[in-house]
Residue, then its C-alpha position, 0 to 999 in steps of 0.5 A: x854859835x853861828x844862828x848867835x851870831x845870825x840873830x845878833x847881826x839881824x837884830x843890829x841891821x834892823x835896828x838902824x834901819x829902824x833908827x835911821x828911818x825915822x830920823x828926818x835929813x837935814x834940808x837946806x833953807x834955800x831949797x824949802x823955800x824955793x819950793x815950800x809945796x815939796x815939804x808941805x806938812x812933812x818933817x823935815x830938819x834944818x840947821x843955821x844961826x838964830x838972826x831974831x827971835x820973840x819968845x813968850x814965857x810959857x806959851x812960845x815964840x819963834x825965830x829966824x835961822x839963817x843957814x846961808x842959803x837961806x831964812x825961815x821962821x821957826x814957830x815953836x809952842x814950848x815956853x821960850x825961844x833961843x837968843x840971837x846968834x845962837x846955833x839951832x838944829x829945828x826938826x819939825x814939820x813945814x807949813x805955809x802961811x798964804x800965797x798972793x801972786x803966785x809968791x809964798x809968804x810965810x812959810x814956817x816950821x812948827x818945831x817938834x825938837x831942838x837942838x842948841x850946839 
């Protein structure tokens, strides 16, 4: 009965761990975009209002999340984007367009997963 019970914690303990894991934190907007060269190509998540967005059915778009600390673009290849003023959690992985005078333009997320509340 005891190694039951052993295993049945074991099992539990390594599954969070698993799950957890593999989950990414949210970030703050601010601090990706204060120091994209931290987060470039890793997943992150974000979470904020949708301020704009251009969609192309079947193909894409992006929007802008504002989470209060911040704005990023959200580049997303599934067909459709969400509308202004709804509110997105993006997981995805962060890239930056280019850099001129020691300044970032155009750092995005490539989204991977959405989530609309």
């Amino acid at each position: 009965m005891r190694s039951r019970r052993n295993f049945v914690v074991l099992t539990v303990a390594l599954a969070s761990v698993l799950f957890l894991t593999a989950c990414p934190s949210r970030t703050n907007i601010g601090k990706i975009v204060s120091d994209p060269s931290r987060y470039l190509d890793k997943e992150v998540g974000i979470a904020g209002r949708v301020e704009d967005s251009y969609g192309i059915p079947f193909v894409g778009g992006a929007y802008k999340l504002d989470d209060g600390t911040g704005e990023m673009w959200v580049v997303s290849r599934r067909g459709g984007v969400p509308s202004r003023g709804a509110q997105v959690g993006a997981k995805g992985r962060v890239y930056n367009g280019f850099s001129f005078g020691g300044r970032n333009f155009g750092t995005v997320l490539e989204e991977q997963d959405r989530k609309i509340k």
